[in-house]
N, C-alpha and C positions, 0 to 999 in steps of 0.2 A: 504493500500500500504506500509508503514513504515514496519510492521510484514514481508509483505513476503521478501523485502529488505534484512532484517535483518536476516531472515533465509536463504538466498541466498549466503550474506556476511557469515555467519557461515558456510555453505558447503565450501566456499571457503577456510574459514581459516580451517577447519578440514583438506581437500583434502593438505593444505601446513604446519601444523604442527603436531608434532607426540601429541604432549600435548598443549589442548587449552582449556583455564581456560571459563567455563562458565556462564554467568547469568542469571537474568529474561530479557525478552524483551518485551513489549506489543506494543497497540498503540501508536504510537507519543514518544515511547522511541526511545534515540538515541542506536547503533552500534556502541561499544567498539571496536576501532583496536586490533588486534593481533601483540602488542608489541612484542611478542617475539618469532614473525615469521621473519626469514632475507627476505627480498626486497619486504614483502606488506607494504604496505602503508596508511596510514589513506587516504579515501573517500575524496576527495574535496567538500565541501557542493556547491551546486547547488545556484548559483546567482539571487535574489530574479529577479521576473521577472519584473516589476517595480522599476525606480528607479529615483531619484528627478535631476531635469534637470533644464537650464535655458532658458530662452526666445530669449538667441542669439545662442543658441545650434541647433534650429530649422532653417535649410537653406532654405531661401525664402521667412519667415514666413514675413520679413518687406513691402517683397512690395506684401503677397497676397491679392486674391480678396477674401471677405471672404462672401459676398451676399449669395449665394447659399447654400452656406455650412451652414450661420446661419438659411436658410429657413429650412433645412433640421434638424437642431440639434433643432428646434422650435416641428416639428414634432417626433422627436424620445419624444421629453419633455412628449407627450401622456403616455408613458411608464415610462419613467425616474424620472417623477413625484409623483409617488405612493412613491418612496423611500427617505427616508429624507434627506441624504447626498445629494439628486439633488434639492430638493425643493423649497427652495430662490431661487436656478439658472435661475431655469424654471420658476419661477414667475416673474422674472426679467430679462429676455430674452420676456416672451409676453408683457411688456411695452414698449421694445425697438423695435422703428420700424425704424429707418432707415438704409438704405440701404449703407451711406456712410464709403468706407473704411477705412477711415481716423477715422472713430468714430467707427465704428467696431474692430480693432484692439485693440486698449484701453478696449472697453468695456470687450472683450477677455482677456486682461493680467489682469484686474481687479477681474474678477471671479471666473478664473481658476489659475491653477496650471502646469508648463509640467511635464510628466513622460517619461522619457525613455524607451523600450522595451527593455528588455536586454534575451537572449539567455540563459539556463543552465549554457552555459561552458564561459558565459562572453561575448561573441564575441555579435556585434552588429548588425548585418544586415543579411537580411533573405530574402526567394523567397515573390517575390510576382507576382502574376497570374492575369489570369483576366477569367470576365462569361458575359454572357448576356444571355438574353430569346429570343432563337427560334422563328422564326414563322412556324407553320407546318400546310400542308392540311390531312384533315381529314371529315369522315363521320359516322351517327350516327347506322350507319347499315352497316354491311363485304359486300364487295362487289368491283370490281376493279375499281380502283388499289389501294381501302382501303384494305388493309388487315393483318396489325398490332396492335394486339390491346393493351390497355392502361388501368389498371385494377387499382382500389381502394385496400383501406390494405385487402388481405383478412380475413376473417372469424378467419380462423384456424391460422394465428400470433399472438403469445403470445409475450407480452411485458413488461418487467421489468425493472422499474428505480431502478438504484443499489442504488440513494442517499437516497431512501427513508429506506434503510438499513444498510449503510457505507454513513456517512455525506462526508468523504473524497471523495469516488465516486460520488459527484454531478456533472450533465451532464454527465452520463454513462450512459449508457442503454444495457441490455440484452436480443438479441432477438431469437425466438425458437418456437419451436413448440412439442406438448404434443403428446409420444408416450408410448402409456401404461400407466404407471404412473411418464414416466420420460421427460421432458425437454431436447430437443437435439437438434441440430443444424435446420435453415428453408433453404427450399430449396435453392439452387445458383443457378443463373442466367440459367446454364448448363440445372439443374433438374427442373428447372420452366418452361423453355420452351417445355421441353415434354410434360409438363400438362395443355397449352394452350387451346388445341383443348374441353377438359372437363372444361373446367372452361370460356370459351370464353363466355356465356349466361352472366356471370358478366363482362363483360369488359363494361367500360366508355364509348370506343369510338374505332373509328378504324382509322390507320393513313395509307400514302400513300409510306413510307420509312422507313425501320427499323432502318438503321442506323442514319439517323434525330434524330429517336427518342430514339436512346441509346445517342447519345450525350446532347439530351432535359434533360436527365436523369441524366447526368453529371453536368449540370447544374443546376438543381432543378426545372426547370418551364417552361414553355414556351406558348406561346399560338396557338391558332389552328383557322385557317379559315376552317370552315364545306363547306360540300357541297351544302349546302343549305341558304347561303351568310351569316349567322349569325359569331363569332366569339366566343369563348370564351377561359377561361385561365387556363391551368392545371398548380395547385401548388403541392408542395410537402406534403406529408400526411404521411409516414412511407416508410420505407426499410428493407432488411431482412436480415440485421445482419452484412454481410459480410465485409467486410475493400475493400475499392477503389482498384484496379489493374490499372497501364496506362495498354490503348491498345499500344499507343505509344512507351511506353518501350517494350511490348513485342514484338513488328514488328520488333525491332532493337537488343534483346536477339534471336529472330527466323532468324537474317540476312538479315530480309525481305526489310529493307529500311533502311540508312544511320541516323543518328543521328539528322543531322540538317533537315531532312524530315520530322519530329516526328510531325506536326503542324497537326489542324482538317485538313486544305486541304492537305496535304499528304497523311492522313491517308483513306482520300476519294478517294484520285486520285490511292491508292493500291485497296480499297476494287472496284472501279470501274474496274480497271484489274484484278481480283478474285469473282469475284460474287458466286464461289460456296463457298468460302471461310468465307464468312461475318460473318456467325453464328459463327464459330470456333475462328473470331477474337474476334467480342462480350463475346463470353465464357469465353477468357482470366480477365475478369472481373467480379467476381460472384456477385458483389454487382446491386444488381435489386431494384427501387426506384417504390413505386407507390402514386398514385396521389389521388387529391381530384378537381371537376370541381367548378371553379371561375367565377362570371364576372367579366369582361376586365374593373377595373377601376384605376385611378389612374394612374400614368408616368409609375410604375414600379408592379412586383409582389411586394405580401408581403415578407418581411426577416421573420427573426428568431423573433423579435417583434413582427409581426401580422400589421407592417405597409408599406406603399409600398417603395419600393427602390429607391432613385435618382438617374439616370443616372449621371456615373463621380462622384456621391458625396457619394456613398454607399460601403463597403467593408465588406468581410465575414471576421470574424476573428476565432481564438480559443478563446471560453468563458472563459473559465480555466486561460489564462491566462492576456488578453484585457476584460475588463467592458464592455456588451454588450449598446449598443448605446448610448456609452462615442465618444465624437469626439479624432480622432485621425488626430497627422499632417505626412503625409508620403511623404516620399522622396524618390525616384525613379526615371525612365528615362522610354523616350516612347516605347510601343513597337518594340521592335527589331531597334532602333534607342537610340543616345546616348546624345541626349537631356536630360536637368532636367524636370519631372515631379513631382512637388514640391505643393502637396493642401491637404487643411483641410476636413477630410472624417469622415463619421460616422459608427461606428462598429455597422452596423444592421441584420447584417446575419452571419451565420453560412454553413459550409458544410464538408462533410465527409472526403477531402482529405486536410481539411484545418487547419493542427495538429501543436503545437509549438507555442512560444514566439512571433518571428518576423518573421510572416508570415500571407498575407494578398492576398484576392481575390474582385479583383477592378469590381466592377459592372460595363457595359460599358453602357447598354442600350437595346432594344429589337430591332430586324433585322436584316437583313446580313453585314449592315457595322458594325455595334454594334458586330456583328459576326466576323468579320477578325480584329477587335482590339483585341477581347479579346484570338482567338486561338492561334496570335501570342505574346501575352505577357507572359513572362517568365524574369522579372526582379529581380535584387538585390534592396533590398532597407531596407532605416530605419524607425522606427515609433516611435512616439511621443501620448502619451495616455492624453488630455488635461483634469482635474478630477479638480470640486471644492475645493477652499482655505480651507477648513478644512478639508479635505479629507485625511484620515492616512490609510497607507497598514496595511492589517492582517501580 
């Protein structure tokens, strides 16, 4: 990433000086300003995204409750623990067993350290969303009113991890598919759907609403009552390539619905007055997620660790920039209400539209009220990245 930077910043200074003195530039070399171009300017270096904070910094943190959250940051320890910076922590988190908050908090400002989240451009506060898991009906054979189905990666998805090529690209990935002998883009969402009917002998399962199940997809999981009373839980397993579109935004670039409508139930209450219209809304979105069948164990799916999610205590973050199942303390307000929502959450999950510094996606829980929390959250909020007493940023 530095190289291409660097070559971008040089088109620009050629494009505004007649004479621009050259050098070498490689990886992790800095980007010489063009001194002696009138009105550019040296690059503002981008503000470490971490940054050392104190314990009265964090609003609420005196009188939280922090039980849950330490249940929770016990279990992420599964993971956390392989890595040495966390390893005292977690060994001395499974000796402390009580519950009281009075002795929790201490224990907390003994171990840890706060980190601020901080933005690129400096600024401190960032969206934060929210998810839950679905419940969908569904049966193991097409049939009505199953008749959408629900497909594992396929076959023909070629997948490339950039880091294992560019260490800076770690958590990139490039996905595609082999034509002739070249790598080119995998179908969108649009181009997949025509191919359903040939490829339907592989599908998982069949569901009973399409649009259910593009929102299931937005959210990474969800689980399924079969028609044959059983249950089980589809997680996420690969996608094909494409970057998140909102449907929401495009209803309101098409003129289709007001701004503040943008919520899942608005966006149901259109596609129920356009039913021919559904596919074409879905289309607006090429990014197409396929799954892997789970059983139903555990409060929550798995996150991005491979451990199951708290309800209220779990959040997706960006790896890149948040330490995946580092507790984080976030400050926010309820959905669509102007209450403080002020608790200690655990960065266990990831997701595709979940890009940036200070920005967080609040796991609500699984079912329809779990459902109308999280379609209507759309908050500002700050975060607080809590990382072990000897713990130094790169």
């Amino acid at each position: 990433m530095p190289r291409l930077f660097c070559l971008f910043a040089a088109v620009l200074a050629l494009a505004a000086c007649t004479t621009v003195p050259l050098g070498t530039t490689g990886r992790g070399a800095a980007c010489a300003p063009c001194a002696a171009c009138p009105g550019v300017e040296a690059v503002k270096p981008s503000e470490k995204p971490l940054q050392e904070a104190a314990w009265t910094d964090l609003p609420g943190w005196d009188g939280a409750d922090l039980a849950a959250s330490f249940d929770a940051f016990k279990a992420s320890c599964a993971g956390l623990e392989k890595r040495t910076v966390w390893r005292s922590t977690c060994v001395d988190a499974r000796g402390f067993t009580t519950a009281d908050p009075a002795q929790l908090r201490p224990w907390f400002e003994s171990h840890f350290k706060p980190w601020q989240v901080v933005n690129p451009d400096g600024s401190r506060s960032g969206l934060v969303t929210g998810y839950y898991e679905p419940v969908l009906k569904g049966s193991r054979t097409r049939k009505e009113p199953y008749l959408y189905p629900a497909f594992g990666p396929p076959d023909d998805l070629v997948v490339v991890d950039l880091g294992d090529l560019y260490p800076e690209l770690k958590h990139m990935r490039l996905r595609g598919r082999i034509e002739g002998h070249r790598l080119v883009p995998y179908w969108s969402r649009a181009d997949w759907t025509q191919q359903e009917g040939e490829r339907s002998p592989q599908a998982l399962l069949w569901l009973d609403d399409a649009l259910d199940f593009f929102f299931m997809q937005i959210q990474g999981s969800g689980q399924v009552q079969l028609d044959d009373g059983t249950r089980i839980r589809l997680g996420y397993a690969d996608q094909n390539g494409y970057p998140y579109r909102s449907i929401g935004n495009w209803l309101i670039d098409q003129g289709e619905i007001a701004a503040g409508q943008a919520s899942m139930q608005g966006i149901k209450n259109w596609a129920a007055a356009h039913p021919d219209r559904v596919q074409e809304l879905m289309n607006a979105n090429p990014s197409l997620v396929f799954f892997r069948e789970l059983p139903v164990e555990g409060v929550g799916p798995p996150g991005a660790l491979g451990l199951a999610l708290t309800p209220e205590r779990s959040i997706a973050v960006d790896p890149r920039n948040v330490p995946l199942g580092a507790p984080v303390w976030l400050a926010t307000t309820w959905p669509d209400d102007p209450r403080p929502l002020e608790r200690l959450m655990l960065a266990q999950d990831t997701g595709g539209a979940i890009r940036g510094a200070v920005r967080a996606d609040f796991y609500w829980g699984s079912g329809p009220e779990a459902g109308a929390m999280a379609g209507k959250m759309r908050q500002k909020g700050q975060m607080w990245v809590l990382m072990p007493r000897d713990y130094a940023p790169k």
